[in-house]
C-alpha positions in Angstrom: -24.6 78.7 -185.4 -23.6 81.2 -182.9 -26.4 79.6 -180.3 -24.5 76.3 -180.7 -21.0 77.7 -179.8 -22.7 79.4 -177.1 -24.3 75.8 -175.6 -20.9 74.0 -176.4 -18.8 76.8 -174.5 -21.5 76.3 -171.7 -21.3 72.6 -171.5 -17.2 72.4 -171.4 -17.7 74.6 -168.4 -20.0 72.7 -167.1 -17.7 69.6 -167.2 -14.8 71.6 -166.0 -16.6 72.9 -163.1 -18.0 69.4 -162.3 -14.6 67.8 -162.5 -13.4 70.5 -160.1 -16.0 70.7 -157.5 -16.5 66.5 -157.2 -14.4 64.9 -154.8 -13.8 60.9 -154.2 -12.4 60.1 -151.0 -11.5 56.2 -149.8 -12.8 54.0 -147.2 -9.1 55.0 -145.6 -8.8 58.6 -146.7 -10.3 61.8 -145.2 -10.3 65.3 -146.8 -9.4 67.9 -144.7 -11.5 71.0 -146.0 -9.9 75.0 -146.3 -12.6 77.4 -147.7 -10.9 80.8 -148.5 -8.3 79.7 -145.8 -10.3 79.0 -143.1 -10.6 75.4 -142.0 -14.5 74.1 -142.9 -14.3 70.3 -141.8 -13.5 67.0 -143.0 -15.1 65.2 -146.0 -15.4 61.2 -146.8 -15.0 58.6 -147.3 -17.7 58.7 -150.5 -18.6 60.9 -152.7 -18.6 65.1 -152.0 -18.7 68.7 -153.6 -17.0 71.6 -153.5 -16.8 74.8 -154.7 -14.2 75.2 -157.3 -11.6 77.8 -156.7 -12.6 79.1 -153.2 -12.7 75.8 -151.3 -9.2 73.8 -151.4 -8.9 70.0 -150.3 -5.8 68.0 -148.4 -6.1 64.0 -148.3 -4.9 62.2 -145.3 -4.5 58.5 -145.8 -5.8 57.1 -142.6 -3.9 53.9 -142.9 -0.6 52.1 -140.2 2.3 53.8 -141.4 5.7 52.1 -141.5 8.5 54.6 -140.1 12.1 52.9 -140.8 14.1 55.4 -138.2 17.8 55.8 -139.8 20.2 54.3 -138.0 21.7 56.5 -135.0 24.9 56.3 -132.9 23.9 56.0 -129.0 26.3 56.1 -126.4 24.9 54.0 -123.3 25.0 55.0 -119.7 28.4 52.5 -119.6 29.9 54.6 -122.1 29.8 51.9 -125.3 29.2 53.3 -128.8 26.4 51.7 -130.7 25.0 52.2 -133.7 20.5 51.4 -133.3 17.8 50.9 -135.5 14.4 51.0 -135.3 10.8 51.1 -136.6 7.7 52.5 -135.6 4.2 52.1 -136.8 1.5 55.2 -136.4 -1.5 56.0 -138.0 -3.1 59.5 -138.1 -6.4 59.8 -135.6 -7.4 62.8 -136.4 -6.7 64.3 -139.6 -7.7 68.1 -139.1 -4.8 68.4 -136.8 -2.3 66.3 -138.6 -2.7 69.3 -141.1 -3.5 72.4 -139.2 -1.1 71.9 -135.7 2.4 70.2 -137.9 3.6 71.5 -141.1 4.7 68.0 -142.2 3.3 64.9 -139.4 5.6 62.5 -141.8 8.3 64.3 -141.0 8.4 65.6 -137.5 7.0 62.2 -136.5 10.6 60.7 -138.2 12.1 63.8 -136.4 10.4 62.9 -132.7 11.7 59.2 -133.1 15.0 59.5 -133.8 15.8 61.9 -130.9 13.8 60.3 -128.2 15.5 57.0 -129.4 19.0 58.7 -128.6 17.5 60.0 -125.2 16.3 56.7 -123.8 18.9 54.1 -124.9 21.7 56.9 -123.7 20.1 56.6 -120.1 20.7 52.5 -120.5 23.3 50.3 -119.9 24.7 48.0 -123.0 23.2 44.9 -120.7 19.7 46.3 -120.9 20.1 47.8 -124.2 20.8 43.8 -125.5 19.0 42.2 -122.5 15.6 44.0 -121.6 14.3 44.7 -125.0 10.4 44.5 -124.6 10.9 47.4 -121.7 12.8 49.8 -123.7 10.3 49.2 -126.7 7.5 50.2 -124.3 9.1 53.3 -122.9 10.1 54.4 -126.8 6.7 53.9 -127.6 5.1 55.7 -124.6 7.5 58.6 -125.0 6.7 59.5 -128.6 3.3 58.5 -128.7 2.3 61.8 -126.1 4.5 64.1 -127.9 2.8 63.4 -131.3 -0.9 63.0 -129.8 -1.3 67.0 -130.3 -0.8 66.6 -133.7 -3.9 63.5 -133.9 -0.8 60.9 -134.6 -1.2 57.3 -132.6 2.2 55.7 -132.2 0.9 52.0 -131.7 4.1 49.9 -131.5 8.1 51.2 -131.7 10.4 48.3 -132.0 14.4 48.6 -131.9 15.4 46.0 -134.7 19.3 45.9 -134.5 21.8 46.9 -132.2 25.5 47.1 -134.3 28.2 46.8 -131.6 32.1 48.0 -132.1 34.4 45.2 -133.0 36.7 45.1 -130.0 33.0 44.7 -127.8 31.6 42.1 -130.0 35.1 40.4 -129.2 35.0 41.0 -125.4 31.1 40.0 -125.3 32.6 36.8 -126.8 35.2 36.2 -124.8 32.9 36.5 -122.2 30.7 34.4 -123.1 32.9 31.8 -123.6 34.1 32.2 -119.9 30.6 31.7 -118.6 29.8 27.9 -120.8 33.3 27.2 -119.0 32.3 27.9 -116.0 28.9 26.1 -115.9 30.6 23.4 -117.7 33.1 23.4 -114.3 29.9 23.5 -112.0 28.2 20.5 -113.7 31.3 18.7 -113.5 31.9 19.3 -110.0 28.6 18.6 -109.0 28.7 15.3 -110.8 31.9 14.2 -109.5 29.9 15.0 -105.5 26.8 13.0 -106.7 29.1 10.5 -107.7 31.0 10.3 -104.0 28.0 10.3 -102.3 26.5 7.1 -104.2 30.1 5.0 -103.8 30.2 5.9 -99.8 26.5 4.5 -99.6 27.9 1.4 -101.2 30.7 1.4 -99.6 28.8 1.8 -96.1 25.8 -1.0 -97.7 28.8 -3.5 -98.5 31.0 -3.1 -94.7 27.6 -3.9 -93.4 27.4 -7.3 -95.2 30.8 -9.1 -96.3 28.7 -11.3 -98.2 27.8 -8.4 -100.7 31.4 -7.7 -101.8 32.2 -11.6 -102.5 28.8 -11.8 -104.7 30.2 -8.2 -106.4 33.6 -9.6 -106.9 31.9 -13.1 -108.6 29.7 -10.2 -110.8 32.8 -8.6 -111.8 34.6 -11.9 -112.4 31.6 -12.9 -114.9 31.2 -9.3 -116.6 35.5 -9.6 -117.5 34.9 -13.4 -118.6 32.0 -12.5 -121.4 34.6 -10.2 -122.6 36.8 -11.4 -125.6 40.6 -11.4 -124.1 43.1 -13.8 -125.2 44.4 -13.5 -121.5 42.2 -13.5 -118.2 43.9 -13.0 -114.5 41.8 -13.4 -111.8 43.0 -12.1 -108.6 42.0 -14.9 -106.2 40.7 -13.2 -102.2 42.4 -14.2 -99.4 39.2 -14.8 -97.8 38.9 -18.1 -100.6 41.7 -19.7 -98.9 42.1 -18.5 -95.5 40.7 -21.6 -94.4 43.4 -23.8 -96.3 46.3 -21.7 -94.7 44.8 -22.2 -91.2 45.1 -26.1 -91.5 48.3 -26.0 -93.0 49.7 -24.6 -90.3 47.8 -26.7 -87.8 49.8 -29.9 -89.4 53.3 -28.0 -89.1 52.3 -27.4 -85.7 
C-alpha cells in the first residue's frame, strides 16, 4: 500500500513539474528566457522546456500596437494654445531588449510620444500645424522611432488626429475665412464684368464697321419683344427708316 502512495506522490510531481517546465508560445509571441538571472535567449513560437524554478519566462506579444497619446496642450511658434491628439502604431523587433534595456517599453514608448509631440508642434506655426499635416506626421514619426530603436521598438506610423482650437481663434479663423470667399467672390465678379467689356467693344467695333448689322439686330430685337406676351408693344421707330421721307418733304416746301 505504501509502494502505491509512493508511485502516486511520484506521478503528481511528475505532472507538476511537466506543467512547470512546458511552455507554449504563439505564432506572434516570443519568450524572453532568464535562467538564474542571467539572460539565456528567446524561445517560440511552438512548443519548449524549461527548467522549473531556476529558469523564469517573460512573453512579448510581437503584434502592431495601438498607442492613443492623451491629449496635450501645445503652444505653437505664433503663440496659440491648442490642445493635440494623437496615435501611434509600434511593434516590438526585438524582444530581448524590449525587456532587458526599458523597464516598461509600453510605457516609456507612451512617455517618448507625448513629449516629442509637445517639442515639434511648439516649433510650428498654427498654419502648419492645421495646413501641413503629412510633414509633421513624418518628423513625429522619425523623431520617436530613433529614440525607441535601442529598446528593439519600430515606430511605423504617428498620426496627429485632432487639433482643439480656443474659442475666440475658431471665431477669428472664421471670420477669416469668410473674408477670403468674399474676396474671390469680388475677383470673379470683376473679372466677369472685364470679359464682359471686352466682348460688347468687339461688337460694338463689328457693328460701326457694317451699319447693316445694327438694323438686322434692331429687327432681331423687335421679333424677340413681339413673341413675348405684353398687352402693350412700343416700338421705337430709327430715324434712319424715314430719313428718306423727311428729305422729300422738304424738297416740296422748297
Amino acid at each position: 500500500m505504501t509502494a502505491v502512495y509512493i508511485v502516486i506522490a511520484i506521478a503528481v510531481l511528475l505532472i507538476l513539474f511537466l506543467g512547470s517546465a512546458v511552455r507554449v508560445a504563439r505564432e506572434y509571441e516570443r519568450g524572453v528566457i532568464f535562467r538564474l538571472g542571467r539572460l539565456l535567449g528567446i524561445k517560440g513560437p511552438g512548443l519548449f522546456l524549461l527548467i522549473p524554478i531556476i529558469d523564469k519566462m517573460i512573453r512579448v506579444d510581437l503584434r502592431t500596437i495601438t498607442l492613443n497619446v492623451p491629449p496635450q496642450e501645445v503652444i505653437t511658434r505664433d503663440n496659440v494654445t491648442v490642445k493635440v491628439t494623437a496615435v501611434a502604431y509600434f511593434r516590438v523587433i526585438d524582444a530581448a531588449r524590449a525587456i532587458v534595456q526599458v523597464e516598461n517599453f509600453l510605457v516609456a514608448t507612451s512617455q517618448i510620444a507625448q513629449t516629442t509631440l509637445r517639442s515639434v508642434l511648439g516649433q510650428a506655426d498654427l498654419d502648419q500645424l492645421l495646413a501641413e499635416r503629412d510633414q509633421i506626421n513624418e518628423r513625429l514619426q522619425i523623431i520617436i522611432d530613433q529614440q525607441t530603436e535601442p529598446w528593439g521598438v519600430k515606430v511605423s506610423v504617428v498620426e496627429v488626429k485632432d487639433v482643439e482650437l480656443p474659442q475666440t481663434m475658431q471665431r477669428a479663423l472664421a471670420r477669416q475665412a469668410e473674408a477670403e470667399r468674399e474676396r474671390r467672390a469680388k475677383i470673379i465678379a470683376a473679372e466677369g464684368e472685364l470679359q464682359a467689356s471686352e466682348k460688347l467693344q468687339q461688337a460694338a467695333t463689328a457693328l460701326a464697321r457694317e451699319p447693316m448689322s445694327l438694323q438686322l439686330r434692331y429687327l432681331q430685337t423687335m421679333s424677340e419683344i413681339a413673341s413675348e406676351r405684353t398687352s402693350t408693344l412700343i416700338i421705337p421707330l430709327p430715324i434712319d427708316l424715314i430719313e428718306p421721307f423727311l428729305r422729300k418733304k422738304s424738297g416740296e416746301d422748297g
